[in-house]
C-alpha positions in Angstrom: 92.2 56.0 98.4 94.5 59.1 96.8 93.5 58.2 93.4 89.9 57.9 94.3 89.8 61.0 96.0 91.5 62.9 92.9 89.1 61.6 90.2 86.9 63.8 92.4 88.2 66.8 91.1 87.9 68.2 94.4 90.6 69.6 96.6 92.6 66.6 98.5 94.3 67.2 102.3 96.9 64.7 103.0 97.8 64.5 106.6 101.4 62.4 106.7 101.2 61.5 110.4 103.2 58.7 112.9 101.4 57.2 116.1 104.9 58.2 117.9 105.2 61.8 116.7 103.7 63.6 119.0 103.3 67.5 116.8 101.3 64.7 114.7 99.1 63.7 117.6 98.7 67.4 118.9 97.3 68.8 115.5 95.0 65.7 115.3 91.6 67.6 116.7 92.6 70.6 114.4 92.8 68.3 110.9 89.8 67.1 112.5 87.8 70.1 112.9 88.8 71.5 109.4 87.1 68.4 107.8 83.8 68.9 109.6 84.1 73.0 108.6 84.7 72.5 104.9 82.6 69.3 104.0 83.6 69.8 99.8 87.3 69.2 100.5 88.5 65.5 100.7 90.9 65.3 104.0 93.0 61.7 104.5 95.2 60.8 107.1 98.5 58.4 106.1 100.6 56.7 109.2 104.0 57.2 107.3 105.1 53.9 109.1 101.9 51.5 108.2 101.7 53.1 104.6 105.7 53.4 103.8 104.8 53.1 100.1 102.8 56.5 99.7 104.8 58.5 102.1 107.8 57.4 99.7 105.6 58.2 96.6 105.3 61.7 97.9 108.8 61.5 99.2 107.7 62.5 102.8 110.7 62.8 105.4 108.7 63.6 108.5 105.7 64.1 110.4 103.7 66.1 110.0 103.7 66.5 106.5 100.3 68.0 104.8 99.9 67.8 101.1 97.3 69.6 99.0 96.0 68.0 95.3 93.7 68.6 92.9 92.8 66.7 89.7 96.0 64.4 90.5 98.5 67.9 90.9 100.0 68.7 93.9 99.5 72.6 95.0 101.7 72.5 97.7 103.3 70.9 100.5 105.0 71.3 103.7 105.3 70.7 107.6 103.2 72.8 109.8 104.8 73.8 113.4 101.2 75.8 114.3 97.9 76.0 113.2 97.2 78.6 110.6 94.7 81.3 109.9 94.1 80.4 106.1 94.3 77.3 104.6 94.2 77.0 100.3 90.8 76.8 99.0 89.5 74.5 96.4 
């Protein structure tokens, strides 16, 4: 699915997320609502516990964890604690 999305060439949004971590479960309709507002960006959503093997890849520690890509290169990284008034652009 990550590779797939980075042969795109297009921006990539990687929500690291846990069914138990509540943060993860509160920003859920705001991940949400930035996929519908910017349709040429590519946003997944990993459950760090069913997919252990690409939160490791990444080396996540924690939810949530959002990681940004482009052409296979990640542009940054980090945990959010509130929603933000800019967000990278492709």
């Amino acid at each position: 699915m990550i590779e797939e999305a980075n042969s795109s060439n297009k921006l990539v949004v990687i929500k690291f997320t846990a069914s138990w971590c509540r943060p993860s479960r509160i920003i859920a309709p705001f991940f949400a609502d930035l996929a519908k507002n910017f349709p040429d960006v590519i946003f997944l959503k990993v459950d760090i516990d069913d997919m252990e093997d690409i939160a490791e890849q990444f080396r996540v520690r924690g939810a949530p964890y959002f990681l940004f890509m482009k052409g296979g290169e990640v542009l940054r990284t980090g945990f959010v604690a509130q929603k933000r008034k800019s967000w990278p652009r492709s």
